[in-house]
ZADO-1210 file (C-alpha; in nm, 4 decimals, padded with zeros to 6 digits):
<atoms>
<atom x="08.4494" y="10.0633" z="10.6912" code="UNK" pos="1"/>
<atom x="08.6489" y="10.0192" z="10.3910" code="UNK" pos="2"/>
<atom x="08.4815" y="09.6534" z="10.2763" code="UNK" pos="3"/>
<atom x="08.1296" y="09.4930" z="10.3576" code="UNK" pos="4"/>
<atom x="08.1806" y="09.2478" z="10.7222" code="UNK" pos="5"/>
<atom x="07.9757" y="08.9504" z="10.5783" code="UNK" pos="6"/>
<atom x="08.2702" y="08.8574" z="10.3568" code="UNK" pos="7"/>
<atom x="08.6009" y="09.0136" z="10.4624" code="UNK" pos="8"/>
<atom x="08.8533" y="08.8054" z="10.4778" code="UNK" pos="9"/>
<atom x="09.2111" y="08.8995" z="10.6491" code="UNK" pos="10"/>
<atom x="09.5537" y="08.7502" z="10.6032" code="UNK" pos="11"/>
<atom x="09.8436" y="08.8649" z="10.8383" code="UNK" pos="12"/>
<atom x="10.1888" y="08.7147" z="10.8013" code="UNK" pos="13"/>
<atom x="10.3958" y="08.7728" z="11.1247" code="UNK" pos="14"/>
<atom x="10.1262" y="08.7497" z="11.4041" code="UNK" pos="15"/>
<atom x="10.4074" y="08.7884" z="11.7017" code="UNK" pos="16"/>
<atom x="10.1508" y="08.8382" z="12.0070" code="UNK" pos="17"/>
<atom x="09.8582" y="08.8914" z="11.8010" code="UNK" pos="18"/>
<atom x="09.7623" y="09.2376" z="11.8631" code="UNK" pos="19"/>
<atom x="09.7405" y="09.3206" z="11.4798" code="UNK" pos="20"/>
<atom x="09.5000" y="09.0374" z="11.4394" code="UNK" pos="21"/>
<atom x="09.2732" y="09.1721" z="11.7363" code="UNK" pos="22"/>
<atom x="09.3252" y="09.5366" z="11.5510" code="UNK" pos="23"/>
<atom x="09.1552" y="09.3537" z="11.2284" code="UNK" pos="24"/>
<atom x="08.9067" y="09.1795" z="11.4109" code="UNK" pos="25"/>
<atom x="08.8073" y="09.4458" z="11.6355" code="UNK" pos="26"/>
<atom x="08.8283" y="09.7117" z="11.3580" code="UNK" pos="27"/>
<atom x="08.6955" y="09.5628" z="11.0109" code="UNK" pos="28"/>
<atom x="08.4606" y="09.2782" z="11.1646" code="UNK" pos="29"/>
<atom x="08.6081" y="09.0075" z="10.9123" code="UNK" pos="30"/>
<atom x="08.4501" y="08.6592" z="10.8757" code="UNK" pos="31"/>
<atom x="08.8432" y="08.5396" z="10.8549" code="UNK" pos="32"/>
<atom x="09.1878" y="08.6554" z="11.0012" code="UNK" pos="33"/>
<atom x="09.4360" y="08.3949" z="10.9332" code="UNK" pos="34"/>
<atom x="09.7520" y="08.4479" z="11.0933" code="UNK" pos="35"/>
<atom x="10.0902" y="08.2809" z="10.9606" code="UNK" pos="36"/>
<atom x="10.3726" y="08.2953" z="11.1716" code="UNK" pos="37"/>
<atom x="10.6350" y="08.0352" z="11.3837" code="UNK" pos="38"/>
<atom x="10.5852" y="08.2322" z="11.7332" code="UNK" pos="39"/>
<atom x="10.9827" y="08.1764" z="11.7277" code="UNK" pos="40"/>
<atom x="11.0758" y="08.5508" z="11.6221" code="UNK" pos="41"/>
<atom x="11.3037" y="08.6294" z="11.3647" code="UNK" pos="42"/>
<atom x="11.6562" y="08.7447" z="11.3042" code="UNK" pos="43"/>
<atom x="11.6155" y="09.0524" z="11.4063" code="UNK" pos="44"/>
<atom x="11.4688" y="08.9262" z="11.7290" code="UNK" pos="45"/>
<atom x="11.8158" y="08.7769" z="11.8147" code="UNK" pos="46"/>
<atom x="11.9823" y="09.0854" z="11.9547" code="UNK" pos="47"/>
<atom x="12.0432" y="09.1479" z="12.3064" code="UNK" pos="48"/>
<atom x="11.7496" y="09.3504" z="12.3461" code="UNK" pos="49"/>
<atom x="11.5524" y="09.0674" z="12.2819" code="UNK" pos="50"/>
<atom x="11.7090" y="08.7707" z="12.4156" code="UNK" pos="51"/>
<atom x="11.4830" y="08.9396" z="12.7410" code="UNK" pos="52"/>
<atom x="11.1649" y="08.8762" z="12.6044" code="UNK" pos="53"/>
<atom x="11.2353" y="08.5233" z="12.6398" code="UNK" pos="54"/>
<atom x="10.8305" y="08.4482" z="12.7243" code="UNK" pos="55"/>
<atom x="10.6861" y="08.1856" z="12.4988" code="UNK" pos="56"/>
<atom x="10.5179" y="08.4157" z="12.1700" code="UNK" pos="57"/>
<atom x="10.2906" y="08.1865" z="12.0735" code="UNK" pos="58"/>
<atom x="10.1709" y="08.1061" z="12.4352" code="UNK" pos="59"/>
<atom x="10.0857" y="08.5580" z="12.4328" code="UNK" pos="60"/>
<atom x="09.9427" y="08.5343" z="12.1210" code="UNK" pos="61"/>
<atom x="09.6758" y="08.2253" z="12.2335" code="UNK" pos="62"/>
<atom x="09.6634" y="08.4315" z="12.5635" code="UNK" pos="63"/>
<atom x="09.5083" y="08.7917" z="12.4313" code="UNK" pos="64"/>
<atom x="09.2839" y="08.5835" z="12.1161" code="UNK" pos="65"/>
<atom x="09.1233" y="08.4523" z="12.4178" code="UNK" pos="66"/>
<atom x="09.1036" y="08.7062" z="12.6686" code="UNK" pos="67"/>
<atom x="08.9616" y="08.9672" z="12.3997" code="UNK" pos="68"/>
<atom x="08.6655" y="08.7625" z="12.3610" code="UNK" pos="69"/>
<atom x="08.5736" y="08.8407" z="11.9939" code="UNK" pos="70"/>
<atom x="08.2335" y="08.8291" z="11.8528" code="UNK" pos="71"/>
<atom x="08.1558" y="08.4970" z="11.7179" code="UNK" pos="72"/>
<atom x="08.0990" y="08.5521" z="11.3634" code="UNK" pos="73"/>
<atom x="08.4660" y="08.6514" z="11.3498" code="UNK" pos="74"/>
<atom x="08.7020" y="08.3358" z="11.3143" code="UNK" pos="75"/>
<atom x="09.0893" y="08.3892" z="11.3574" code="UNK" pos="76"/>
<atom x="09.2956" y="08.0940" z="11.2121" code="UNK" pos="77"/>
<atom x="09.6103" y="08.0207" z="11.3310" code="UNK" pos="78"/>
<atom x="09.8550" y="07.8701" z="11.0639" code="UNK" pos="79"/>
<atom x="10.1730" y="07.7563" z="11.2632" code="UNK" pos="80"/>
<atom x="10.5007" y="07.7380" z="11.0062" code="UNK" pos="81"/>
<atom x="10.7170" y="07.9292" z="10.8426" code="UNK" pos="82"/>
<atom x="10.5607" y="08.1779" z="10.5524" code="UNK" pos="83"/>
<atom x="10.6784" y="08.0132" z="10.2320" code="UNK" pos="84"/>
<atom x="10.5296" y="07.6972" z="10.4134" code="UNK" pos="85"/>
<atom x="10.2670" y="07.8529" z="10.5321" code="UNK" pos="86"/>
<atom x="10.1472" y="08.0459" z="10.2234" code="UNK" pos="87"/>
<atom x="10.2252" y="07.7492" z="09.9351" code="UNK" pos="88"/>
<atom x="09.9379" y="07.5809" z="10.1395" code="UNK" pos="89"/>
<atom x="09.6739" y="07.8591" z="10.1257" code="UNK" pos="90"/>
<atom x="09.7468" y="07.9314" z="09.7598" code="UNK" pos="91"/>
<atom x="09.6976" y="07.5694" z="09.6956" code="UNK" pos="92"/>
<atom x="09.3649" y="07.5858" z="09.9048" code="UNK" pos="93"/>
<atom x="09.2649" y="07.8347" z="09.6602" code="UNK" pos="94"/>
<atom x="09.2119" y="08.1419" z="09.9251" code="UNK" pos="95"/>
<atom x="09.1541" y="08.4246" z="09.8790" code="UNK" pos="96"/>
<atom x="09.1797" y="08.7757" z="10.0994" code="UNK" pos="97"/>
<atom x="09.0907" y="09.1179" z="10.0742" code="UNK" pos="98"/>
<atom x="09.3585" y="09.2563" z="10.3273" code="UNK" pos="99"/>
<atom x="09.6725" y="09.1195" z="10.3494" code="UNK" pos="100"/>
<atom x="09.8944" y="09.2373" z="10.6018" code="UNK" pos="101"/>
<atom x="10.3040" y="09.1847" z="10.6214" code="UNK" pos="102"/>
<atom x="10.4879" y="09.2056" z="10.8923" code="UNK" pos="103"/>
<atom x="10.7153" y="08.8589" z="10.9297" code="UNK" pos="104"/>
<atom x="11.0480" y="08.8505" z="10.8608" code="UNK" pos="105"/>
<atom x="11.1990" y="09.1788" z="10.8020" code="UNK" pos="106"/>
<atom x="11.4892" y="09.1184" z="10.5290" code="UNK" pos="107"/>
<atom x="11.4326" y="09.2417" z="10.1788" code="UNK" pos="108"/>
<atom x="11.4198" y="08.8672" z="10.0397" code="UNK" pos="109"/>
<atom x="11.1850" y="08.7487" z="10.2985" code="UNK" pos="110"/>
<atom x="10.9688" y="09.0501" z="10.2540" code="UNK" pos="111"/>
<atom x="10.9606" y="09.0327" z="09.9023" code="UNK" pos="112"/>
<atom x="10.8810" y="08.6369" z="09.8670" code="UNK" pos="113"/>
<atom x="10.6089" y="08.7095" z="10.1299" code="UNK" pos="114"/>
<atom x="10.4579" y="08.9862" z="09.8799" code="UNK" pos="115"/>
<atom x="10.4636" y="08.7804" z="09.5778" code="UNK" pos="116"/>
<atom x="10.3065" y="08.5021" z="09.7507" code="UNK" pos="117"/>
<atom x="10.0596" y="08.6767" z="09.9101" code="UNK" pos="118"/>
<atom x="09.9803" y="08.8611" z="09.6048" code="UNK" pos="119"/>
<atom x="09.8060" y="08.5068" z="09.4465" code="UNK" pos="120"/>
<atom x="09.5545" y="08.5486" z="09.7604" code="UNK" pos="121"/>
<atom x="09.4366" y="08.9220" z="09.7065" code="UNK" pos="122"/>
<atom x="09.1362" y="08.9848" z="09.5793" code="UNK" pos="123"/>
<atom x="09.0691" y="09.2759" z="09.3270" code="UNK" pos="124"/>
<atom x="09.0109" y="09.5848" z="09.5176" code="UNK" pos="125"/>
<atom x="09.1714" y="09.4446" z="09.8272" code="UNK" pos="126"/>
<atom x="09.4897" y="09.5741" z="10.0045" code="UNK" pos="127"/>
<atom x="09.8148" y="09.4582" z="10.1081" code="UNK" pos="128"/>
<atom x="09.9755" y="09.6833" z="10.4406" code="UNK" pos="129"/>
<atom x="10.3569" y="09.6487" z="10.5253" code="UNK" pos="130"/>
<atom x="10.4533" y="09.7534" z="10.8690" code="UNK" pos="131"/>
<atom x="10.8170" y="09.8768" z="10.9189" code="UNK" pos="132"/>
<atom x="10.7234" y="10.0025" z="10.5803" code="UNK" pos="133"/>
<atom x="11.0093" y="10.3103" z="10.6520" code="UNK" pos="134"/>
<atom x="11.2749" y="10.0742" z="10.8332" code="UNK" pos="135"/>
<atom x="11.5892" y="09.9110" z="10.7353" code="UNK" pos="136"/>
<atom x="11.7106" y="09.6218" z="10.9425" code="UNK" pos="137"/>
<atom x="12.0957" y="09.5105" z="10.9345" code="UNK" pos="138"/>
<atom x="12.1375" y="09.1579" z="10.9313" code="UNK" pos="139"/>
<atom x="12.5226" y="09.1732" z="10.9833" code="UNK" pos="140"/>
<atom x="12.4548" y="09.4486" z="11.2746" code="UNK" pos="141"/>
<atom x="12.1123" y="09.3552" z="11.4097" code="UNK" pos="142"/>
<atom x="12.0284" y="09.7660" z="11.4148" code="UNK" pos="143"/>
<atom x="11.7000" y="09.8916" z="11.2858" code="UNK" pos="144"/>
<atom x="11.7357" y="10.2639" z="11.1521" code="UNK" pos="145"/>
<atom x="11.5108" y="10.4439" z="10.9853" code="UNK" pos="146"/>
<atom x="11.5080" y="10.5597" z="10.6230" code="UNK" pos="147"/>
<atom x="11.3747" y="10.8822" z="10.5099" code="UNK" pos="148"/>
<atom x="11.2245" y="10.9826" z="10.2248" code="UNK" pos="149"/>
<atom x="11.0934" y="10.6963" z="09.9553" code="UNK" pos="150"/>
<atom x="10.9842" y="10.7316" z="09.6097" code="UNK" pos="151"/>
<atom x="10.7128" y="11.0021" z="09.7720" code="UNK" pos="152"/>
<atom x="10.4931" y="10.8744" z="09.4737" code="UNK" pos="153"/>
<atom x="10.2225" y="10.6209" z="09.3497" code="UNK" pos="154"/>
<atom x="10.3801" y="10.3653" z="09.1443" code="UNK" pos="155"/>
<atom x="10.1527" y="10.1661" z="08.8823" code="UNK" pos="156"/>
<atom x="10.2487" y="09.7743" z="08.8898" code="UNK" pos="157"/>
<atom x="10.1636" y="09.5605" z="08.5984" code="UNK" pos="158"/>
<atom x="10.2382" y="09.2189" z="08.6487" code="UNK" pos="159"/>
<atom x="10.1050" y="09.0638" z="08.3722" code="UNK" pos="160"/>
<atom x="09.7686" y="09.0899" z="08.1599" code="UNK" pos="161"/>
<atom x="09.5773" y="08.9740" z="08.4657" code="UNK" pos="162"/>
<atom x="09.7219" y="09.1569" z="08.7277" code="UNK" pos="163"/>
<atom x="09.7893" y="09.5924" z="08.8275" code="UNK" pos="164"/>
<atom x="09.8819" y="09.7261" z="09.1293" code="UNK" pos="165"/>
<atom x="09.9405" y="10.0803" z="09.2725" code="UNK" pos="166"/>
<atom x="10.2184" y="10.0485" z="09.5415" code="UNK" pos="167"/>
<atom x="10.1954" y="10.3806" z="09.7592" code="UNK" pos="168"/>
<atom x="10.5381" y="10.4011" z="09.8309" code="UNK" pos="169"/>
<atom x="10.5238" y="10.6578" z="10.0761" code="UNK" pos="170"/>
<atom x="10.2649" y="10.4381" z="10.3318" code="UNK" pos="171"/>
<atom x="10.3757" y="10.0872" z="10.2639" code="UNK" pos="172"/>
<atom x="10.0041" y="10.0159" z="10.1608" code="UNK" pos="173"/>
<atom x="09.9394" y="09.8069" z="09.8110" code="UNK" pos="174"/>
<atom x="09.6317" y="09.8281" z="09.6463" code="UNK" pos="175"/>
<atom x="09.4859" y="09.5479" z="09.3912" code="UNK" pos="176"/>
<atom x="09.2839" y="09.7653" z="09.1899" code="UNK" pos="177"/>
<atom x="09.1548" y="09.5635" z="08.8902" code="UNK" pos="178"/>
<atom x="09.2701" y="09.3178" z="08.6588" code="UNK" pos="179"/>
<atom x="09.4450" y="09.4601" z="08.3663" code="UNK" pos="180"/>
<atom x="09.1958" y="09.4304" z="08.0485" code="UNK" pos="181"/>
<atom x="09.3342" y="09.1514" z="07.7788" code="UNK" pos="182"/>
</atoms>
């Protein structure tokens, strides 16, 4: 295991049917998982394609929380609203996380006021995961395609004096890995 179970604490943004939230629980043994998401789906959920999954999301998502009977030490949080919403309240609760994982919205603004948000909440040494990391969604086609490549390198984030990040471009995984030094 990557971090100690007493303490772990998970945040996922975009629970859908909460199978990434059982992966967490399952997988790390966190104290925490709270999910944030509006079990309404998002624009790229309003294709064709999906208009058939018309089953109520959040209804699934309460459904396999319950039937995967988790141990008890392990509490999952659901947070109903959108993630701006959503997250302003946690950072003004003060919380913190050492995994953060992204997967809500999928355009490039939502994504990227989802990161800096979330970014308040992680803890040094704690890591933020994108899915569809290597996907580009059209909002003007509703197509999902995917893109090849990336930087294929490490990229060293400094924020400000109190905050660095690696971004591993290539796996969609962001590491806090110390404040900067003053």
């Amino acid at each position: 295991r990557l971090f100690p179970s007493f303490s772990l604490s998970v945040l996922e943004v975009g629970s859908w049917e909460g199978q990434s939230a059982l992966w967490f629980a399952k997988r790390l043994a966190p104290q925490r998982v709270t999910c944030v998401d509006t079990w309404k789906g998002g624009q790229d959920h309003q294709t064709p394609l999906h208009e058939s999954l018309s089953l109520d999301l959040e209804a699934r998502f309460d459904h396999n929380l319950i039937a995967a009977q988790l141990p008890r030490q392990t509490l999952v949080e659901k947070r109903k609203g959108s993630s701006t919403a959503v997250l302003a309240a946690l950072i003004t609760e003060q919380r913190q996380y050492d995994v953060v994982y992204i997967d809500g919205a999928h355009t490039s603004m939502a994504v990227l006021t989802d990161t800096v948000m979330a970014l308040h909440m992680l803890t040094v040494g704690g890591y933020m995961l994108f899915d569809d990391w290597d996907w580009n969604w059209s909002s003007k086609t509703g197509n999902r395609s995917h893109v090849q490549g990336g930087f294929g390198a490490d990229t060293r984030v400094e924020v400000d004096e109190a905050h660095a990040f690696v971004l591993r471009l290539t796996t969609g995984v962001l590491e806090r890995v110390y404040p900067c030094a003053a």
